[in-house]
N, C-alpha and C positions, 0 to 999 in steps of 0.2 A: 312580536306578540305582547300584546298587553297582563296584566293578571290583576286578581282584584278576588277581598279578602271572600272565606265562605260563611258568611253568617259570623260570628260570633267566635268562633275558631279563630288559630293562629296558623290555618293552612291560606295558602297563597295560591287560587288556580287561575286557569290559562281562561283569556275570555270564550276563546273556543277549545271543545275538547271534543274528546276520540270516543265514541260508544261501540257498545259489540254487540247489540239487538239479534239484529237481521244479518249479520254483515259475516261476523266471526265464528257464526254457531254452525254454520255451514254455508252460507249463500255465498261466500266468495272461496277463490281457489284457493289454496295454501300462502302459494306463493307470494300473488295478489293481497293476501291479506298482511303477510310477513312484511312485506314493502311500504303497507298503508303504515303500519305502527312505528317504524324505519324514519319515516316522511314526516310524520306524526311530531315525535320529537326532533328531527331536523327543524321543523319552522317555530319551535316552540311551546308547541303543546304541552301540558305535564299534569294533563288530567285527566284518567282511564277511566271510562264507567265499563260495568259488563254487571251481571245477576246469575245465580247459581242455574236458574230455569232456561235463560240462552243455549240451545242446544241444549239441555239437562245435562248441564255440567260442562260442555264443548269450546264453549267462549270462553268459561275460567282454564280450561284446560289451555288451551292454545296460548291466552296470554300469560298464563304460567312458567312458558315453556320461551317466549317470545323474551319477554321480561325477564329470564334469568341470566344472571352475571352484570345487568345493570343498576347502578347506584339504586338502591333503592328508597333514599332520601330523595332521589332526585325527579322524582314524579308521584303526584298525588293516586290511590287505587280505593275507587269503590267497586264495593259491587254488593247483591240486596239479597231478602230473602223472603218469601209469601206463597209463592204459586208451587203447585205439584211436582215433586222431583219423583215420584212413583205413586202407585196407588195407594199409599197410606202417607205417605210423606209429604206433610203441605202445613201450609200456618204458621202463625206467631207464638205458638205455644214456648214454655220456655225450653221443656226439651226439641221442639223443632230450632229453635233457634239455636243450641250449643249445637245439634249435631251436625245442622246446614252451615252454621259458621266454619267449625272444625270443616268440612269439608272442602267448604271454598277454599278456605288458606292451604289447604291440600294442592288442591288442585291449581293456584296460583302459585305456590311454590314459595310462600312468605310467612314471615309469624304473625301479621297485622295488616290489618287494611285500615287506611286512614277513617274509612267512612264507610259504615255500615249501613243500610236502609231497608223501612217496613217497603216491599215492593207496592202493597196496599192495603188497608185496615181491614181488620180478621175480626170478625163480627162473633167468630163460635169464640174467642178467647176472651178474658177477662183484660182490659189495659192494663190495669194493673201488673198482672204476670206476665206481659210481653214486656212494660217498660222495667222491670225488677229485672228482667231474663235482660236487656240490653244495655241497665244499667252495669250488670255481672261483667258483661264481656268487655264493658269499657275498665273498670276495677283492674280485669285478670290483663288486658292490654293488647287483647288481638283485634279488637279497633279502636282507636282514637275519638274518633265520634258518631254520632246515629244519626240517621235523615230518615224520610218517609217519600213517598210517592205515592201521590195522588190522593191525598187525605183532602176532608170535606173541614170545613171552617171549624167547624162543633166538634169534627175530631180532634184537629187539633188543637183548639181549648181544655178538652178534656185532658188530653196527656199533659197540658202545660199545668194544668192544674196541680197534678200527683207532687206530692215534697218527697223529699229525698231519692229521686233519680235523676237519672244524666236527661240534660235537656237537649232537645233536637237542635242541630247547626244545618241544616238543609231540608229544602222540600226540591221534588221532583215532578213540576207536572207540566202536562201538554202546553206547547204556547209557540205561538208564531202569527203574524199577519195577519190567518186566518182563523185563529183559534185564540180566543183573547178571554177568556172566562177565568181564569185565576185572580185577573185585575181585579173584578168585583169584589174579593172576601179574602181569597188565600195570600194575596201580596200583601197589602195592607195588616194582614193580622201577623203575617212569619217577618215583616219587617217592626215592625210593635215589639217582636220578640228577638230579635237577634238571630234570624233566619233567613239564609240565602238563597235564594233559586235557581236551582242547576235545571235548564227546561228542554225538555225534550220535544223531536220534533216541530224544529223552530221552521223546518225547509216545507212543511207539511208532507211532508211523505216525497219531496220532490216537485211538489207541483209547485212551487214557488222560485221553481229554476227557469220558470216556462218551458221546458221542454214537453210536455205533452199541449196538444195541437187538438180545440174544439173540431168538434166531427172527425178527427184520427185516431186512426188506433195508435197505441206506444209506440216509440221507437221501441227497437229490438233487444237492443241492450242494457233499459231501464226498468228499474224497478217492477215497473208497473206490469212489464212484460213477465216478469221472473216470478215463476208461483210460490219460489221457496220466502221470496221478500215482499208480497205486493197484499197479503193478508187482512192489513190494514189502512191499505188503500181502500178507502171507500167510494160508493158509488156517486154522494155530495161532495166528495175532494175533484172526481174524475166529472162533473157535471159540466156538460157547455157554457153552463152561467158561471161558475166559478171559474174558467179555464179564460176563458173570454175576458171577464174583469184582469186574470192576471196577466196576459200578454199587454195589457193596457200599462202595465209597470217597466215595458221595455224601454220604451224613449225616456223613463225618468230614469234609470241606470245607465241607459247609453250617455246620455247627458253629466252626468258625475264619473263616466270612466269606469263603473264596476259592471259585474255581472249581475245578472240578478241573485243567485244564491249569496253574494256579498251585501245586497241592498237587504235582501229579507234576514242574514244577520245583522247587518247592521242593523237596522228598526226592532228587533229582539233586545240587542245590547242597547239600545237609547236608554234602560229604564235599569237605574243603576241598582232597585231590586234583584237584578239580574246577574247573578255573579260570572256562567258560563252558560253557554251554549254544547247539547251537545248534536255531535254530526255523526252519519255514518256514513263512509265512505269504501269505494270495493276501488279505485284507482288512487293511488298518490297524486294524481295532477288534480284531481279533487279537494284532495287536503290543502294542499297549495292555494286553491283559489280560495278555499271557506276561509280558512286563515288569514289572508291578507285584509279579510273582514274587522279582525281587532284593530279599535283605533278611529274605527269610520263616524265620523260626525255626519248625521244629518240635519239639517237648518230644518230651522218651525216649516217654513216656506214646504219644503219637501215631501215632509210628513203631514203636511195638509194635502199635498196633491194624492197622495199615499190615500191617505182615508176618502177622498174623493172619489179613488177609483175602488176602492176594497169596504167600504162602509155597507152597500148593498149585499152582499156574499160573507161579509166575517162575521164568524161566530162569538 
């Protein structure tokens, strides 16, 4: 496993790391998941994402509970706060944020998480009072530092703007193969700043493993099949024309020895913006293979065939 700094920070993360979306909040069985996290740090991983909203509270609970008794130096823990944990309870306000904070670390079982994050920018709140509420909680020490997810360019200039608060060390946004829109405004401006990109769904939801098959329905055991995990599978990821361009990336992975879910982190990791990847995984032989992803160099040559076939279909 490789690792590589986050932003600005003096944390050190894994180039692939372990999320609990879909994965931890209930879509996999206990056990199965227990094992993932197990496998997780066996090949090196040491970077946990998860969010108070996963399962409303379920993902922090489990890795709470998963995590306790280990070093807890010795693995990075974020997890974020924005979306509805009840019907009154949701936002960046500053008391949403001491009381979802406090909560999390409840429920993880820690006095800190390395890395705090806006899950998404909260439009009824004032900046101001959400970056004063996050500068607070870095002061008081129960995180380390603050990142955002999924913020718009002009957000965050704005926030960089505010003097005296803690400045962001991470963005979190969608990015893979097929999903290339951060390139335009959000890499270039969190790189300008000293801001790393932890990106999620680099696999696109899966369909960049090729395992879903133009004109078939899912296999049985994937995602896509699963109602508790497949939500955000959209009907343009599951498209014949997308599906079609991506099994076109098989003979370039067979050709280099990887799978495809290695090839599409690989081309993720090419762009040193990119501090980690994260995955989520319901099998440890999963972890195993996404993993061995750190490290993979693709040549110019490669990643022009890459865009050859995927340039018609990426977003």
């Amino acid at each position: 496993m490789h690792y590589r700094p986050l932003g600005n920070s003096d944390l050190q993360v894994s180039e692939i790391s372990l999320g609990s979306w879909l994965t931890y909040s209930g879509g996999v069985e206990r056990q199965q998941a227990e094992a993932c996290v197990h496998q997780a740090f066996d090949v090196g991983i040491n970077f946990i994402d998860t969010a108070n909203v996963y399962g409303r509270g379920a993902a922090e609970q489990f890795l709470g509970e998963v995590l306790r008794g280990r070093d807890r130096s010795s693995y990075v823990l974020a997890t974020k706060v924005f979306f509805p944990m009840s019907d009154t309870d949701r936002g960046l306000s500053a008391a949403q944020i001491r009381k979802q904070l406090d909560a999390s670390l409840q429920r993880l079982q820690t006095d800190y998480v390395d890395l705090y994050q806006c899950h998404r920018y909260d439009v009824n709140t004032p900046l101001e009072e959400t970056m004063m509420a996050l500068t607070e909680a870095v002061r008081q020490g129960k995180t380390r530092y603050i990142g955002f997810s999924e913020w718009s360019s002009a957000q965050i200039k704005a926030a960089l703007a505010l003097p005296e608060v803690a400045q962001f060390v991470s963005s979190q946004p969608q990015y893979s193969m097929l999903w290339r829109q951060p390139e335009a405004e959000v890499f270039p401006l969190c790189a300008a700043h000293g801001i790393g990109q932890i990106v999620w769904s680099p696999l696109a939801q899966g369909v960049l493993t090729g395992k879903y098959q133009p004109g078939q329905p899912p296999p049985a055991d994937s995602r896509a099949a699963n109602e508790k995990m497949n939500a955000f599978l959209g009907d343009e990821l599951r498209s014949d024309r997308v599906l079609s361009a991506v099994q076109q990336l098989k003979p370039i992975a067979a050709e280099l020895g990887l799978s495809m879910a290695q090839l599409a982190l690989a081309w993720v990791l090419r762009d040193r913006r990119v501090s980690s990847a994260i995955i989520g995984a319901s099998r440890p032989e999963q972890i195993v293979d996404n993993a061995a992803a750190s490290g993979v160099v693709l040549s110019e040559d490669v990643l022009q065939r890459i865009e050859d076939v995927l340039s018609p279909v990426a977003a």
